[in-house]
N, C-alpha and C positions, 0 to 999 in steps of 0.2 A: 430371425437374423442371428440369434444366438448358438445356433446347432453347430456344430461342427461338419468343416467345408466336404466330408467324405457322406456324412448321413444324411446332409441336406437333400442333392436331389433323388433320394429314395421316399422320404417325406413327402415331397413336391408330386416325385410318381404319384403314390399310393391318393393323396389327397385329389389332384386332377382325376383321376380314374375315379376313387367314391362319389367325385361331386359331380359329376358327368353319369355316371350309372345312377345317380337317384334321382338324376331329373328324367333320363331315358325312362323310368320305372313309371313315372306318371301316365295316366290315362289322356290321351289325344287332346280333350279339350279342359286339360288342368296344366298343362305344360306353359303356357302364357302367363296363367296368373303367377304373382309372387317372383318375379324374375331376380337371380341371382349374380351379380359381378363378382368376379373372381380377377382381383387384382395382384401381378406378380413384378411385384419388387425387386431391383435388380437380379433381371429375370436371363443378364448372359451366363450364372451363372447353373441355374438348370433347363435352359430352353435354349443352348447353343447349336449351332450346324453342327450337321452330322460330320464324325472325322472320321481317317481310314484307321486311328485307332483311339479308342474312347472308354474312359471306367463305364463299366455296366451300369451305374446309378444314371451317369449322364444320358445315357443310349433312355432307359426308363422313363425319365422324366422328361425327355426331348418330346417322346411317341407319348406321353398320355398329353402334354401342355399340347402338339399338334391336334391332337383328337378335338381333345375341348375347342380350339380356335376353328377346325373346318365344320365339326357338327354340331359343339351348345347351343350355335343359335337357336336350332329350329328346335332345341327343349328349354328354352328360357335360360341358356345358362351363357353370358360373356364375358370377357376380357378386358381389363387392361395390362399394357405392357410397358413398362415401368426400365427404361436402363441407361447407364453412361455409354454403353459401347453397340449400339442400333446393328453395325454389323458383326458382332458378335451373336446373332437373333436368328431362331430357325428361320429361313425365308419360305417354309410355310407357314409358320405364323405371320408375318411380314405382311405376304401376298393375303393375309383376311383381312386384315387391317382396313377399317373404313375411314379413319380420322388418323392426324398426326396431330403431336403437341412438340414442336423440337426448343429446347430448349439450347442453350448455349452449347456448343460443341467446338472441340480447337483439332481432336486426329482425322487428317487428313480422308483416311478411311471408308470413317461414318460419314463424312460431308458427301464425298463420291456414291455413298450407298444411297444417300437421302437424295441426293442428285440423279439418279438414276429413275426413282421409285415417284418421285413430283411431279406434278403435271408442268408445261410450261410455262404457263404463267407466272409459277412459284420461282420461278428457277434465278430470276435475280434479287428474290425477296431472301433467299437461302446464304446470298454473298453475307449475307449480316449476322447471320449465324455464331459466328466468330467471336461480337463485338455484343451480345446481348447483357444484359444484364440482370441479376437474382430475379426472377418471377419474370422475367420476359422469355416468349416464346417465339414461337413462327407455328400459327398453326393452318392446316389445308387438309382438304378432305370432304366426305358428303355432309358433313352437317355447317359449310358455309359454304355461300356463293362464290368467294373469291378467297384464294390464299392472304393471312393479315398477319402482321406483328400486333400481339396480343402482351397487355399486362396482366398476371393473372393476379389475385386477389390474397394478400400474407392470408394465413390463418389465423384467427385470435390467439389461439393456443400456438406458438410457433414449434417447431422440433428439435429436439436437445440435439443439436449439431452447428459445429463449427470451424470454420478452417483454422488450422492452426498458425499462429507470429511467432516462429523460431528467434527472432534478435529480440523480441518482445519477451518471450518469456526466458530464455535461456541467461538474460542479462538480471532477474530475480534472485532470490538466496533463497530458494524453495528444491527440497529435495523429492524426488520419483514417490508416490504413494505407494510402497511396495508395500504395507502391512495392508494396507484395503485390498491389494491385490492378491496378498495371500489367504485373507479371509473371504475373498470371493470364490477361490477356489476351494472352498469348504476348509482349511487348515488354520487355525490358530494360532497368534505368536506366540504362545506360551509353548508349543508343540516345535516353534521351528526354531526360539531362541537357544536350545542346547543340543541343535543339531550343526552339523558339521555342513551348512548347504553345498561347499565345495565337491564332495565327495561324488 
C-alpha cells in the first residue's frame, strides 16, 4: 500500500502472472493440494475497466488480475476482491465472482452495478445498503441459500485506521508532525534546519 500510485500496478502485474504460472507448473494431481488466495486490496486501483486510453501499468495488471480470476481456479489459486468503488472492477473479474460481501456503499454507481449483477431476491435487501453500519454487510452468492444482512466479526487485533473529526481536532493546539514526516522520508532535521525549504 505503500508503493507509489505509478509502480503499483506493475508490481500487481508481475505478482498475478508469478503466482498463477507456478501453480500452472504443478503436475495435474498436486494442483489441489496447498490452495493459494490471493487477496487484492483496494483492487480499483490495479484491476480497473479497460479504457480507450490507459498507463501501460494499468493495461498489465488489468490482463494478469483477469487471468488469475478466469483460470486459478482450476490450479489451486483464488481470489478475493477487496474495494470501495465495485464499478470501478474489470467486469471480468466481477462476472467470476461466486460470492458478494457488500458492505456499506452511498455512490449511486456501485449501487446500480450491484443491482444489476444480484439475483432477485437480493434486490430489496440491497435498498439497505446505504444505511449499514461498520462490519455489517449484505452478503448473496453460492455459498448461502438466500441473500442475508450479515454482521461480520471485529478482529482482535483491529486496523490502525480511522475516520478523521476535523472540528475535533482542529479545535486542539497540536501542530502538523512535519519532523516525523521528514524523517520518514529518509531526511533528518539537522539536514533540513539550515536549509532554505522555500527555494
Amino acid at each position: 500500500s505503500m508503493l507509489a500510485h505509478e509502480v503499483l500496478p506493475f508490481i500487481c502485474a508481475t505478482i498475478g502472472r508469478v503466482l498463477l504460472e507456478a501453480r500452472e507448473k504443478l503436475a495435474a494431481d498436486k494442483r489441489y493440494s496447498n490452495p493459494w488466495l490471493l487477496v487484492l486490496e483496494e483492487a480499483q486501483n490495479y484491476a480497473s475497466p479497460p479504457r480507450q486510453v490507459e498507463v501501460r501499468g494499468q493495461a498489465l495488471s488489468r490482463i494478469a488480475v483477469d487471468r488469475v480470476a478466469m483460470e486459478g481456479r482450476k490450479f489451486g489459486l483464488s481470489l478475493v476482491v477487496a474495494s470501495q468503488r465495485p464499478s470501478d472492477i474489470s467486469p471480468t473479474i466481477i462476472s467470476q465472482c461466486a460470492n458478494f460481501l457488500s458492505h456499506r456503499l452511498q455512490n449511486p454507481a456501485d449501487i446500480d452495478h450491484f443491482r444489476r449483477i444480484i439475483p432477485k431476491q437480493a434486490q430489496k435487501l440491497l435498498d439497505q445498503v446505504t444505511v449499514l453500519t461498520a462490519g455489517e454487510a449484505i452478503a448473496f452468492g453460492s455459498a448461502l441459500h438466500i441473500p442475508a444482512r450479515v454482521q461480520i466479526n471485529t478482529p482482535s487485533q483491529e486496523p490502525w485506521s480511522a475516520t478523521a473529526a476535523p472540528f475535533a481536532d482542529w479545535s486542539k493546539e497540536q501542530k502538523f508532525p512535519i519532523a516525523e514526516v521528514i524523517d520518514s522520508w529518509g531526511m533528518s532535521q539537522g539536514k533540513i534546519e539550515g536549509t532554505d525549504l522555500g527555494s
